[in-house]
N, C-alpha and C positions, 0 to 999 in steps of 0.2 A: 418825845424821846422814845429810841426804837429801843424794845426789851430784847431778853433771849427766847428762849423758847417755854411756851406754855403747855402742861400734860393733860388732854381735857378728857375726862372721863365720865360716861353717860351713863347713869346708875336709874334703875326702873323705880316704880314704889316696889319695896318688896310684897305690899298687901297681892300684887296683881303679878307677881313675876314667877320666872320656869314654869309655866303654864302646859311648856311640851313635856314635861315632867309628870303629866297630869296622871297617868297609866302606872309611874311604882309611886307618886308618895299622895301624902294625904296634901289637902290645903294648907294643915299649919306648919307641914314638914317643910312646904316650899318655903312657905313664908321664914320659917328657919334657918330653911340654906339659904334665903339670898341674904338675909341678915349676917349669917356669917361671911358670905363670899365678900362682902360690902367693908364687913369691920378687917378683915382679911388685908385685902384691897386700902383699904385706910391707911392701916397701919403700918405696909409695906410704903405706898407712896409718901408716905410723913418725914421718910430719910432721906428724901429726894430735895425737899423745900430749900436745901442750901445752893443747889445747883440749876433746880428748876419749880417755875410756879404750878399751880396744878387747879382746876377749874370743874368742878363738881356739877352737870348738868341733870338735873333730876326734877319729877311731878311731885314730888314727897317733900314736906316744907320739916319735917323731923329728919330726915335725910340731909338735908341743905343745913340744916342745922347743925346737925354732926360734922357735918363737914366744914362749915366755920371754923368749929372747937377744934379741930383739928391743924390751921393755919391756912386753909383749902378757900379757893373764891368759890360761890354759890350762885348758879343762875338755874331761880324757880320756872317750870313750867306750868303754865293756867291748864293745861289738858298733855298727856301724853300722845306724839302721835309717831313716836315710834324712833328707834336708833338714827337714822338717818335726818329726821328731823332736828332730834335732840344736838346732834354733829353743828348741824347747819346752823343753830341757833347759838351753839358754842364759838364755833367760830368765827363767825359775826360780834363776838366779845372779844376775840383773841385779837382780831382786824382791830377795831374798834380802841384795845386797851396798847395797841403798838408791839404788838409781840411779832417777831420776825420768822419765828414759827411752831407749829405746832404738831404735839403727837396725839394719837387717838387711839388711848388702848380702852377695849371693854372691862367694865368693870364687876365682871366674873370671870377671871383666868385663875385654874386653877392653882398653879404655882411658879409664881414668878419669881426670879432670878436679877438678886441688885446686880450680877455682875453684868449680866448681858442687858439689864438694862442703860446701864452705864457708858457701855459698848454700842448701843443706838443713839446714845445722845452724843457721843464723841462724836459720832459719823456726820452729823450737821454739817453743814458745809456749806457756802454760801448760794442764794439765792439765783436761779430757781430748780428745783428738785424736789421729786418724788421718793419716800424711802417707804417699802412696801415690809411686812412680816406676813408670808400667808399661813393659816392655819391647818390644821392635819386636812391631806385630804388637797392642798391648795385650789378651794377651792373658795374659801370665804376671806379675811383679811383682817388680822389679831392685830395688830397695828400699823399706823401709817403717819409718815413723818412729810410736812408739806411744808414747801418755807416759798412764798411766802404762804401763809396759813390758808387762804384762798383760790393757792394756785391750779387746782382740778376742782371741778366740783363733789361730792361726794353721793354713795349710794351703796350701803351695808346689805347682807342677805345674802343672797344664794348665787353664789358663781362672781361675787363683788372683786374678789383679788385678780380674776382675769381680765374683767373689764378695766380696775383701774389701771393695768396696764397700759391697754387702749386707750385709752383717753388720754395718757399721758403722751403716748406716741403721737397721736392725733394734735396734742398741744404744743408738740415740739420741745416738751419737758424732759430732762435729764429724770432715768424712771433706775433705781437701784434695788434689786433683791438681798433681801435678808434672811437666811432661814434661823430664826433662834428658839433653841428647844421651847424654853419656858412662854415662850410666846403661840406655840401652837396650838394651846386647849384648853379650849374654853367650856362651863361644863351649863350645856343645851339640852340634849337631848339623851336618851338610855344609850347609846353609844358612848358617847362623852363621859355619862357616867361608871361605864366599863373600862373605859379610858383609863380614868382618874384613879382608879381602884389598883387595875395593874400595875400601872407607871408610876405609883405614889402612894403604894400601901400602906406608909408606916404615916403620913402623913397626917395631921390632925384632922382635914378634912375627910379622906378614906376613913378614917375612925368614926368619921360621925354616918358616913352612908352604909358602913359595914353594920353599925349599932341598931341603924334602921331595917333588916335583912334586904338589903338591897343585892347581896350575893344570891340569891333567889333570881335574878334574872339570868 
């Protein structure tokens, strides 16, 4: 039986994550924000579950766990080998579990918006298609909508949102741009976190990087 669409989100261990963070915080501070950005992330996609399933790909079996309790499907990984990996192994569940398509938001944004996410899952449309969100900067790719779930291959990092253009063209794939605020930052690097500060001061996250003197950079 074909499903609707599945949200698969690739969550790191936080013991090992924001690593390019390494220069303003300490180790447990990271380890803090990605705990937050995670339960963040949780708790926003938990309002989703009436409309859409949502698939938790993570190396952390206390993660996967969480996210059961949550209502979220859990696929453990035996080693992390990185974003693009984690995708590829997601969606090979997504294929696998009958879903007609699937979205792939990272799971550190800093402040996402039900209404526009709402607004990309409306835009579904029948098979086959690419729906691209690039991130500030267009030049990486905060989300991507593929139906069927497998229809491009996939590859996260640096200059990802240009290419999967290309490769869409290349597949003869219907390829749609989306620019959605909430969708364009993700928080990586001291930028990002400059980012996040200005454009979401009052935010409970700015609260917690301001508490840290990260105004100091």
């Amino acid at each position: 039986m074909r499903k609707h669409v599945n949200i698969l989100l690739p969550i790191k261990n936080p013991d090992a994550a924001k690593e390019r963070l390494g220069e303003l915080l300490t180790i447990q501070q990271r380890k803090e924000l990605a705990e937050f950005l995670i339960e963040q992330t949780f708790q926003f996609f938990s309002a989703f579950l009436d409309i859409a399933d949502v698939l938790v790909v993570t190396d952390s079996p206390v993660i996967a766990q969480r996210a059961s309790e949550r209502g979220f499907a859990a696929l453990v990984e035996e080693q992390a080998e990185g974003e693009t990996k984690a995708v590829e192994r997601g969606t090979e569940w997504s294929v696998a579990n009958g879903y007609e398509s699937q979205i792939v938001i990272p799971g550190d944004m800093v402040a996402l918006d039900p209404s526009e996410l709402r607004q990309l899952l409306q835009m579904h449309r029948p098979s086959p298609v690419v729906i691209l969100c690039p991130a500030t900067g267009e030049d990486g790719t905060n989300a991507i909508l593929t139906s069927p779930p497998n229809i491009i291959a996939f590859r996260f990092g640096e200059r990802s949102f240009p290419d999967y253009c290309e490769r869409a063209r290349k597949a003869g794939v219907p390829c749609q741009i989306v620019r959605l605020r909430s969708l364009l930052l993700d928080l990586d690097t001291p930028e990002d976190v400059r980012s996040a500060i200005g454009s979401y001061p009052d935010s409970a996250l700015s609260q917690k990087l301001i508490a840290w003197d990260i105004q100091r950079l």
